[in-house]
N, C-alpha and C positions, 0 to 999 in steps of 0.2 A: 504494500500500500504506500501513495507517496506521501510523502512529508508535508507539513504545513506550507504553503506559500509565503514567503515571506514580506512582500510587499502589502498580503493583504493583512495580516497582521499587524503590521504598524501603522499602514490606513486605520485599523478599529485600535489602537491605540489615540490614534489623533481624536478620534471621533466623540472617542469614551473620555480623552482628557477635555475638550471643547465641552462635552454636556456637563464635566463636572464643577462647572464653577459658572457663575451669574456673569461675569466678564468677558469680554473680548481677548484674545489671547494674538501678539505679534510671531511673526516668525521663528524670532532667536528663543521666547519663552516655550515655544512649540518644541523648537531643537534641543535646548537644553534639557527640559523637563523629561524626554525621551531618552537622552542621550544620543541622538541621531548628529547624523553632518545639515548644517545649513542647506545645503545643494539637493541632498535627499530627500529630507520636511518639505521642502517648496514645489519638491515636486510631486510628492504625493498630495501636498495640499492645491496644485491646480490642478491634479485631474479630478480630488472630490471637490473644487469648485465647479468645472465643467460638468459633472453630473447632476448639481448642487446639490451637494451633499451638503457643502459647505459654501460662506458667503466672506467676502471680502470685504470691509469696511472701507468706503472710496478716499475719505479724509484722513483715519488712521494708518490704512493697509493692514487690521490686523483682521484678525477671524471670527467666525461662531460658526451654528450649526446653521446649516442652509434650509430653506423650508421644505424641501422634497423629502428630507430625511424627518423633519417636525414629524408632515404627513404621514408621512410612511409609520412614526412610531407612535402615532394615535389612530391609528386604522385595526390594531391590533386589540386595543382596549374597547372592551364591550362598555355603551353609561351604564347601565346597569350595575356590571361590576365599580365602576368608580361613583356611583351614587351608596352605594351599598358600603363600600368603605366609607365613606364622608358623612355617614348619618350619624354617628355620636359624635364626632366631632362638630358638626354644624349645630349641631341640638347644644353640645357646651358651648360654643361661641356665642349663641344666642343669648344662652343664659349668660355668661359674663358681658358680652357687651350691653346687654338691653336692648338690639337692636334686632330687624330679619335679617337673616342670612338667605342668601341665595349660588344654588352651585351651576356654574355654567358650562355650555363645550361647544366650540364650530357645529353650526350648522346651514348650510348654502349661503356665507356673507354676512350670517347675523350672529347672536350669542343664544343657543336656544339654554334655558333654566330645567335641569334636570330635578333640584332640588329646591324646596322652599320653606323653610322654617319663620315661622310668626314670628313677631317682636314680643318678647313674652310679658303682653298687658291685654288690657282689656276692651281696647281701639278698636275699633272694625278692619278686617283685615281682608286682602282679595287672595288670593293663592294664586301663584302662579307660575308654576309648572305647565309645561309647554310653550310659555309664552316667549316670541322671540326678540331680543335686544338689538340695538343699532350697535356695530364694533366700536364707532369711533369717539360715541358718546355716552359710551356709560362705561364703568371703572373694571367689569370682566372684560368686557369685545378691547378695552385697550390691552390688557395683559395678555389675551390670547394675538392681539396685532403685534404685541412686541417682542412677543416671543418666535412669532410666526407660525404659531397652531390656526390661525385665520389668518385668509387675506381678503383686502378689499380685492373688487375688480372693476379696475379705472373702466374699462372697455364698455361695461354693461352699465355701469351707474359712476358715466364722468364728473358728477357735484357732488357732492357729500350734503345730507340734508343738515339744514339748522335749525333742532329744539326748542333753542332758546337762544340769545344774545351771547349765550356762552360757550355756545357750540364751535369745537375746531373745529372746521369746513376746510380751512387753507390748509391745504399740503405740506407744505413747508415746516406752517408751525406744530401739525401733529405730526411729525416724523420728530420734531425735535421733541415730543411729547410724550412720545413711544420710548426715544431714547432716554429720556430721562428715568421712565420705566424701568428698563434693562439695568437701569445704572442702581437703580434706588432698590429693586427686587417687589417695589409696589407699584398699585394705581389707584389714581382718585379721580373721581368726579364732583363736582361743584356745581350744579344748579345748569350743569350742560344737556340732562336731559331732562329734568323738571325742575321748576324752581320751584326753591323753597326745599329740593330734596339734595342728597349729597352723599354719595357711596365709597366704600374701599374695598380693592379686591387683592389677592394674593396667587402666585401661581400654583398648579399641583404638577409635580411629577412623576411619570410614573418610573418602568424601569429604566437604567442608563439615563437618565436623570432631564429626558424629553419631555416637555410641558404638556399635559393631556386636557388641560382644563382651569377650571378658576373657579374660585373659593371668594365670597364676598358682601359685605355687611351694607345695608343704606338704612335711612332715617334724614330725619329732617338736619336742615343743615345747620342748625344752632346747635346739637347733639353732638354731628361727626365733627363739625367743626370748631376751633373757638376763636376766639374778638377777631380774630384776624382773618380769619378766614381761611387759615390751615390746618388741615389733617390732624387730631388728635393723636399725639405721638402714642397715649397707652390702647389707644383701638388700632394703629397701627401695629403695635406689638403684638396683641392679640390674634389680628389678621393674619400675621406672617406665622404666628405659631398653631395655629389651625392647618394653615397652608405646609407647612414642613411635617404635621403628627399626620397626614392624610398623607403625605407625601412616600414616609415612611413604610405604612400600610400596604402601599403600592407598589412597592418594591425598591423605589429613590435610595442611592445613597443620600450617606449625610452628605448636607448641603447647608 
């Protein structure tokens, strides 16, 4: 029988090192952390860009994972199964934040709601499960745009709709919006798809550490937010630790 191939081997090393960390990875930290030659790394990293496996950062030149390979590694995961892990986790979120939780995943351009946990008071509440989100204005559809488990598609719906007054529409500034995303390991929304409302979402991982989904709290915006009008640092905390115990479930390294 023959031997392992060796090229493809340090391809799934690139691939497996790129999912395991929130960051963009350069060249030299690809080579080094492998032990690999400079000249070698770059070449296995443009052929899994040509496949996109993997994607190149135009302004840094460094890497992540490509959306083909996102795809590819939430095609695998049934909702069912990732609703079914996330349900006492989302049921304790609820309970500590005071807030609903809602669990989302791609589906054709929007954020369809797998999960919905009440805000646990006595308010009137709608459920809503099945219901589907806009990506680009509410705090899941941006975590799964940033991660690249969704994508818009310019071709079929060239404007982005606007909400409310707060809604990214311009290209530009949500790309720099997604990036921030990536960078922060959250999302928020602000009164971008209803005012007066205001959400935070966190990623799920499932195995080799590919985003499958989003984890995510709303409530009125005096709640998530404070005087300023930013993001409660201890509901973010909360968010991200939801996000990582569900993660885990699923098979995620730590991360």
């Amino acid at each position: 029988m023959a031997g392992p191939v060796q090229s493809i081997e340090r391809a799934a090393a690139i691939l497996r090192l790129l999912a395991g960390g929130p960051r963009r990875l350069g060249l030299g930290e690809v080579a080094a952390s492998l032990g690999l030659a400079k000249g070698t790394a770059h070449g296995i990293l443009r052929t899994l860009q040509h496949v996109d496996f993997v994607e190149q950062d135009a302004a840094t030149g460094k890497y992540q994972l490509g959306a083909a390979l996102l795809h590819l590694g939430t095609s695998y995961l049934d909702v069912n199964e990732l609703r079914s892990r996330s349900l006492n986790w989302a049921d304790a979120l609820a309970a500590r934040s005071g807030e609903a939780v809602r669990l989302g995943t791609p589906l054709e351009g929007s954020v369809l709601i797998v999960h919905h946990v009440f805000r646990p008071d006595d308010t009137f509440q709608t459920l809503d499960v099945g219901a589907l989100l806009p990506l680009h204005a509410s705090s899941l559809g941006k975590v799964l745009l940033a991660y690249g488990t969704a994508a818009t598609e310019p071709g079929r719906e060239p404007e982005l709709e606007a909400y409310t007054r707060h809604t990214l529409v311009d290209p530009e500034r949500l790309a720099r919006a997604l990036a921030a995303v990536r960078e922060a390991g959250w999302a928020a929304e602000v009164q971008e798809m209803s005012m007066g409302e205001a959400g935070l979402a966190a990623p799920i991982r499932g195995h080799g550490g590919l985003v499958v989904g989003a984890i995510g709290l709303s409530g009125p915006v005096e709640r998530i937010c404070d005087s300023h009008n930013q993001p409660r640092t201890g509901l973010i905390s909360l968010i991200r630790e939801a996000a990582r115990a569900i993660s885990r479930d699923l098979g995620a390294a730590r991360w």
